[in-house]
SEDRENKOL-496569 format. One line per field, with one value per residue (C-alpha): residue number from 0; residue in one letter; x, y, z. Coordinates in pm, 1 decimal. Layout:
<romis>
balum = NUM_...
pake = A_...
x = X_...
y = Y_...
z = Z_...
</romis>
This chain:
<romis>
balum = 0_1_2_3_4_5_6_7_8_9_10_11_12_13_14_15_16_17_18_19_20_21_22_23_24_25_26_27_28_29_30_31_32_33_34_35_36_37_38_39_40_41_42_43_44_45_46_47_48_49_50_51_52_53_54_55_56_57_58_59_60_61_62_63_64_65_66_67_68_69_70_71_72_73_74_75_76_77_78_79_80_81_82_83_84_85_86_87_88_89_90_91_92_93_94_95_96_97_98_99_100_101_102_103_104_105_106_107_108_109_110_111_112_113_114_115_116_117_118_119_120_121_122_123_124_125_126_127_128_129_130_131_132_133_134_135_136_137_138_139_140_141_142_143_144_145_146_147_148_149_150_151_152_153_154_155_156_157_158_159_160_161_162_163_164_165_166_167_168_169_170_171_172_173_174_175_176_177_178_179_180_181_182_183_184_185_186_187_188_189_190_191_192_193_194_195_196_197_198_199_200_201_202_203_204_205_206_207_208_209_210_211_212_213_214_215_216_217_218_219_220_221_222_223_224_225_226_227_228_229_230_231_232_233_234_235_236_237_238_239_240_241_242_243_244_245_246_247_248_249_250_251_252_253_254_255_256_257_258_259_260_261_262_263_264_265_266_267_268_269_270_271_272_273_274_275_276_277_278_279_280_281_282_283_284_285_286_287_288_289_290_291_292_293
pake = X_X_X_X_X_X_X_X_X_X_X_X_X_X_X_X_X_X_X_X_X_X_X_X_X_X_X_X_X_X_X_X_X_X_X_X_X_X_X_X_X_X_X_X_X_X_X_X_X_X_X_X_X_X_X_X_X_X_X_X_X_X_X_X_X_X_X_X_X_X_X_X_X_X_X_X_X_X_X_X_X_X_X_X_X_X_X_X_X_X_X_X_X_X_X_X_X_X_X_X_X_X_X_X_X_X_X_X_X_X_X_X_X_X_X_X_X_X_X_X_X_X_X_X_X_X_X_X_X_X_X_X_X_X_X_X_X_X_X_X_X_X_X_X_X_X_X_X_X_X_X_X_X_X_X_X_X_X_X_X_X_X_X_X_X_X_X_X_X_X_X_X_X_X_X_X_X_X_X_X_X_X_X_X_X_X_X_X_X_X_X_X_X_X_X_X_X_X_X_X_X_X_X_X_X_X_X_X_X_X_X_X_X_X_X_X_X_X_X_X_X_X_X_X_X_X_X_X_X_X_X_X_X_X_X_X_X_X_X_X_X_X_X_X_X_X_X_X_X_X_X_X_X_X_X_X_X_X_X_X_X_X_X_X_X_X_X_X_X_X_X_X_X_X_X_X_X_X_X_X_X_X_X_X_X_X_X_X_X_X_X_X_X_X
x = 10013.7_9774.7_9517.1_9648.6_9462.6_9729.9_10041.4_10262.7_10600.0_10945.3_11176.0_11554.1_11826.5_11572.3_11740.9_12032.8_11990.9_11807.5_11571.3_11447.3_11353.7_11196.6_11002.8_10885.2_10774.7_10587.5_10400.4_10269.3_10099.0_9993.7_9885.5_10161.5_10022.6_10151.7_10505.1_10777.9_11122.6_11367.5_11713.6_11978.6_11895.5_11548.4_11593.0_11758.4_11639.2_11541.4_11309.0_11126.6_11091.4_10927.3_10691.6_10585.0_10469.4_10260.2_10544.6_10608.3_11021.3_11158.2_11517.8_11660.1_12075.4_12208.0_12499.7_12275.8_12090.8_11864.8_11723.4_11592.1_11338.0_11127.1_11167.2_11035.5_10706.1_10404.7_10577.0_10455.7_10679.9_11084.0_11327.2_11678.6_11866.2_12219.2_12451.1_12713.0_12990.9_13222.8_13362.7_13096.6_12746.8_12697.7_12769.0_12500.6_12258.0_12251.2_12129.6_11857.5_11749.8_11758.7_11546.9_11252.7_11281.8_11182.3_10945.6_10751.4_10794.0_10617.0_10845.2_11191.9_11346.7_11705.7_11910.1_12188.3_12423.7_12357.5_12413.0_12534.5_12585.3_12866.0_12951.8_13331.2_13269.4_13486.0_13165.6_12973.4_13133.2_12960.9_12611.5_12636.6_12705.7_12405.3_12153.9_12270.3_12183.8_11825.9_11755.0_11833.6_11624.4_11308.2_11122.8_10980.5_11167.6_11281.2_11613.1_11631.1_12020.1_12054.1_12279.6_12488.3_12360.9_12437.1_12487.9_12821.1_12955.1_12800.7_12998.6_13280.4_13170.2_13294.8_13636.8_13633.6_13462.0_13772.1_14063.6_13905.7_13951.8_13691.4_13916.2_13822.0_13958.7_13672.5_13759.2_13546.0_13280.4_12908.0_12736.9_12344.0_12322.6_11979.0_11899.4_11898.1_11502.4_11410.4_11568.6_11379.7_11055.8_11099.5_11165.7_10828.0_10672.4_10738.2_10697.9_10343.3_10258.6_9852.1_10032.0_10408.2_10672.1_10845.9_11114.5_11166.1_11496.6_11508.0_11850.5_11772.2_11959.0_11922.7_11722.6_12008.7_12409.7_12713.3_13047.7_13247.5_13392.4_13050.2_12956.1_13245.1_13117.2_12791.6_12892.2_13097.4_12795.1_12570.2_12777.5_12986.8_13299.9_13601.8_13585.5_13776.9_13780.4_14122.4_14104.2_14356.9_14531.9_14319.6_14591.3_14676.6_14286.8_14337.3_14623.4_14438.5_14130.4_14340.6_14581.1_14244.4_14171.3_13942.4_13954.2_14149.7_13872.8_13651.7_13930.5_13948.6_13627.8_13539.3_13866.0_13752.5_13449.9_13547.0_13759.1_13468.4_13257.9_13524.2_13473.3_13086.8_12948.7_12722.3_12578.5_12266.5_11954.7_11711.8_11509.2_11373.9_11406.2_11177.0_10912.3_10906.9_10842.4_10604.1_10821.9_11133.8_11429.4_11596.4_11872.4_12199.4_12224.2_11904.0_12081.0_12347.2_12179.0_12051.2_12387.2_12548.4_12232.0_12343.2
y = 15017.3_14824.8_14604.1_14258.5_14046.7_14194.2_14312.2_14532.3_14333.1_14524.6_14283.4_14469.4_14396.7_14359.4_14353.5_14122.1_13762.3_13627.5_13922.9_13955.5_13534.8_13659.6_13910.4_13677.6_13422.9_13638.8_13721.8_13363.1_13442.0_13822.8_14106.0_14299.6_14579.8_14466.6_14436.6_14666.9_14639.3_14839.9_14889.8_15159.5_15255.1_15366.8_15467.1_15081.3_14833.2_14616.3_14925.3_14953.9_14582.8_14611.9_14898.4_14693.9_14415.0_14691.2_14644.3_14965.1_15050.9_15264.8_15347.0_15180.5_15194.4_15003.2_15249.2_15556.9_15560.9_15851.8_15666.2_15397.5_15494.5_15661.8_15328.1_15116.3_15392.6_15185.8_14861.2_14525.5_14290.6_14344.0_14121.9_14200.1_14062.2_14030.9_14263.5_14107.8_14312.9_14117.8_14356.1_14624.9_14393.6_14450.0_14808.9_14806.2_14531.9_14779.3_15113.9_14842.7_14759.4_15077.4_15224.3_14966.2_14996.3_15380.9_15318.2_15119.7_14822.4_14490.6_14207.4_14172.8_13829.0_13828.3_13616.5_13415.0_13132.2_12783.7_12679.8_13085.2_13010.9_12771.0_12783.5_12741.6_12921.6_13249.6_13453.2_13343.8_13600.1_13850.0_13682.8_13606.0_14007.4_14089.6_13812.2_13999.8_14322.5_14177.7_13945.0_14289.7_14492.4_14453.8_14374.7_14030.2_13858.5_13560.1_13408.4_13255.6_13049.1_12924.8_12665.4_12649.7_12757.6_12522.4_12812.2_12842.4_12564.9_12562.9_12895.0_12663.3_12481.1_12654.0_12636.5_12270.5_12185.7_12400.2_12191.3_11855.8_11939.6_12079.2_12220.7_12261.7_12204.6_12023.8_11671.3_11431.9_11720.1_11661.7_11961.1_11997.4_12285.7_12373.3_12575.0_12981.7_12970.5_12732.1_12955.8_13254.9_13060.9_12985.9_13396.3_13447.0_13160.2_13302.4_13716.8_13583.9_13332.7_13361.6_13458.6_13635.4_13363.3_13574.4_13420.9_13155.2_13029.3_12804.8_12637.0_12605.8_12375.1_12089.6_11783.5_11566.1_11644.8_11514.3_11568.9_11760.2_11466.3_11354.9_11709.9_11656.3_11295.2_11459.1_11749.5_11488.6_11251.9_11540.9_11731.2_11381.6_11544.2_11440.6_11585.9_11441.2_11681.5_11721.8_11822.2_12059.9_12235.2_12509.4_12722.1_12593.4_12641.9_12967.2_13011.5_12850.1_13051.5_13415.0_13259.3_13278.3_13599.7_13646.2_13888.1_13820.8_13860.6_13588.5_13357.7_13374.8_13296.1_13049.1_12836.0_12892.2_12823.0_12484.0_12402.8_12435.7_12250.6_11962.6_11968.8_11945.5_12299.0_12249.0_11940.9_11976.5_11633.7_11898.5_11942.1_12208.2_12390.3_12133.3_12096.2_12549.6_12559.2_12246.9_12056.3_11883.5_12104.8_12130.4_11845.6_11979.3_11780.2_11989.0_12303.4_12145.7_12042.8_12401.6_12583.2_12339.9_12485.8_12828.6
z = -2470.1_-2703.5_-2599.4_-2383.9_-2634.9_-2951.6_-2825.4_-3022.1_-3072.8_-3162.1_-3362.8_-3258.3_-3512.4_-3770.9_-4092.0_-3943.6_-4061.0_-3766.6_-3710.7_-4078.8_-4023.6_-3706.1_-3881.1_-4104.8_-3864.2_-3695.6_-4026.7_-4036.7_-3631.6_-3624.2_-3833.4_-3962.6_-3772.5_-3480.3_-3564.6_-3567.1_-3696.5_-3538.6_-3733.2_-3805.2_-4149.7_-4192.9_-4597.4_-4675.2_-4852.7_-4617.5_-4402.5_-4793.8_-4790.7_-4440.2_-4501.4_-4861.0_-4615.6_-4416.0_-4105.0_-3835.6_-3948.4_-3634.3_-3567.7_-3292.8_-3291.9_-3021.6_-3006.8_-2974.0_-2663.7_-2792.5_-3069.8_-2843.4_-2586.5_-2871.0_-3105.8_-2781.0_-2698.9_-2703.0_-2725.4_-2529.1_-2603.5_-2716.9_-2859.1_-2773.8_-3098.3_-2927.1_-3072.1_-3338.5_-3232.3_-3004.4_-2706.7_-2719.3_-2654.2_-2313.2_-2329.3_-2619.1_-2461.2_-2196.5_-2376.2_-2511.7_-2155.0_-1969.4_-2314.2_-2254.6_-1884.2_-1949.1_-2223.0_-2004.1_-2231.4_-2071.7_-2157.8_-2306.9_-2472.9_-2490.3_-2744.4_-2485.5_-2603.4_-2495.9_-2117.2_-2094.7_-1722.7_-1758.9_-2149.5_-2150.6_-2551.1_-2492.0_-2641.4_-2335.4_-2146.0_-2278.6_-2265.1_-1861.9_-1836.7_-2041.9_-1897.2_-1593.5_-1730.4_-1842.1_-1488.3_-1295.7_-1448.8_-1335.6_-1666.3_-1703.4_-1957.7_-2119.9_-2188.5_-2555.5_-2520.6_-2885.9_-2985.0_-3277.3_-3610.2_-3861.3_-4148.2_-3888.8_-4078.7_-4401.8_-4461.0_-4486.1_-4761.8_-5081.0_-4971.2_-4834.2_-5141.9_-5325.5_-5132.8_-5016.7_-4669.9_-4405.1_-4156.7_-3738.3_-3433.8_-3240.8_-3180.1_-3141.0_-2988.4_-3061.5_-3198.1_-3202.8_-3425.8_-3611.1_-3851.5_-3816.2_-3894.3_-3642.7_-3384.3_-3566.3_-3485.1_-3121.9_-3077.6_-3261.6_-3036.2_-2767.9_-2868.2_-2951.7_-2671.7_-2533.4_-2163.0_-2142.1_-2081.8_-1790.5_-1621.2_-1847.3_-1985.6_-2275.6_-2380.6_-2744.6_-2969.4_-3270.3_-3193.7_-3361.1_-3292.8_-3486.8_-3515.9_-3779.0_-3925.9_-4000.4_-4159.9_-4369.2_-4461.1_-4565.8_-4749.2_-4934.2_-4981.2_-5144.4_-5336.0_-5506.5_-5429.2_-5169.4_-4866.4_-4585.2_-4202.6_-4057.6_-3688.5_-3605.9_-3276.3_-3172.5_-3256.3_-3589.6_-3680.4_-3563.5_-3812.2_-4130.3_-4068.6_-4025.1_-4389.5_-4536.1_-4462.7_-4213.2_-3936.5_-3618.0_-3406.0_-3634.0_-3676.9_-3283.5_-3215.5_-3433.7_-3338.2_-2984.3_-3056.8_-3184.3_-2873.9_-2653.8_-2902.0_-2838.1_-2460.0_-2534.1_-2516.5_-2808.1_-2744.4_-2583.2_-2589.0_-2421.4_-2756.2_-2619.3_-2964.3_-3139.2_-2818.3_-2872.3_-3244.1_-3241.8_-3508.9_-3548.4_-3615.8_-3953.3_-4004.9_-4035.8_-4405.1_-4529.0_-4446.0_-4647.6_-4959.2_-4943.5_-4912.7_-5247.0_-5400.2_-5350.0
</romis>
């Protein structure tokens, strides 16, 4: 292990879009010495852009349990990027944990889901099984439950922008989304924290909520074009989004996803988020303006 006063800190999931923002925070706080970003493909772009920036690049496959407890040797503090792919994360989350259990590895921070205890969001499922996994294991850790990312949404925008229609199936439902880097932050606030945040849980989530109709309004109101949201049937959603093209399994979640939303799983007045990162979180219509920029 390295000396207490600069721990060595393992980003998991690295080039994904919320570990290479993690990465980067952590740049602004510690010497890139002490980072290292674990990923699958060691000869990808994103390893060379790591390595150019004088950053560690180990692999570390969730799916390949012999690639992990030599990625974790000499490592003080892990971040457990949840896995993106629905039905095999706690199988996965679990080859992560039992790897920095052996490696000796002195504090693990898992990314949950908001309120992961009592989410009614169908993707919370797998979060309670691997907070299990994480709780039971021994290692001090940290629960990070982030909220809704507003880049969720803002994916949307080309093709409300298309038909004059923002489509979604959550009701009246308040949503305190932030942005993806503010969440980035509070990982790298707490990786680099003066004393190990063990046994902390933060439920993580946008200081200000609305509801999809007013994302709609606001899309409409910085882009100058009609955009009206029509609320739909959780099943009709469902329909729209799988006519479009995406994956069953996305166009499942994302309608479910919105029916929680409507029973108020991703509202959250905590700010919790903002007190972490030691600002205000990003409003939902800058994350806007910057997706009509492109």
């Amino acid at each position: 292990m390295s000396d207490a006063s600069s721990p060595r800190l393992f980003v998991t999931g690295a080039s994904g879009q919320l570990g290479r923002l993690v990465v980067d925070a952590l740049l602004t706080r510690v010497p890139a010495e002490r980072i290292v970003a674990g990923l699958r493909d060691p000869a990808g772009a994103a390893a060379a852009s790591f390595r150019d920036r004088g950053i560690a690049v180990r692999v570390a496959d969730y799916a390949r349990p012999d690639t992990l407890t030599a990625a974790f040797a000499g490592i003080d503090r892990l971040l457990l990027i949840s896995s993106s792919e629905i039905g095999q994360r706690v199988a996965q989350h679990r080859n992560v944990v039992e790897a920095a259990k052996a490696a000796g590895v002195g504090f693990l921070a898992y990314t949950s889901v908001l309120r992961a205890d009592t989410s009614p969001l169908g993707l919370a499922e797998e979060h309670r099984r691997s907070e299990a996994l994480v709780t039971g294991s021994g290692l001090p850790y940290a629960l990070l439950r982030n909220g809704w990312y507003t880049e969720n949404y803002t994916a949307s925008i080309p093709p409300a922008l298309a038909h004059g229609v923002f489509l979604g199936s959550a009701g009246e439902g308040r949503i305190a989304s932030a942005a993806r880097i503010d969440y980035a932050e509070a990982a790298a606030a707490v990786l680099t924290a003066p004393e190990v945040q063990a046994g902390r849980t933060y439920e993580l989530a946008g200081d200000a909520a609305y509801t999809l109709a007013q994302f709609a309004e606001t899309v409409a109101a910085l882009s100058g074009k009609p955009v009206a949201y029509r609320d739909l049937p959780e099943a009709e959603f469902k329909a729209a989004l799988l006519g479009a093209g995406l994956p069953d399994f996305v166009a499942s979640l994302l309608a479910d996803s919105d029916a929680a939303a409507a029973k108020g799983a991703l509202d959250d007045d905590g700010h919790a988020l903002s007190t972490l990162i030691g600002r205000p979180t990003t409003p939902f219509a800058d994350t806007i303006a910057a997706a009509l920029k492109g």
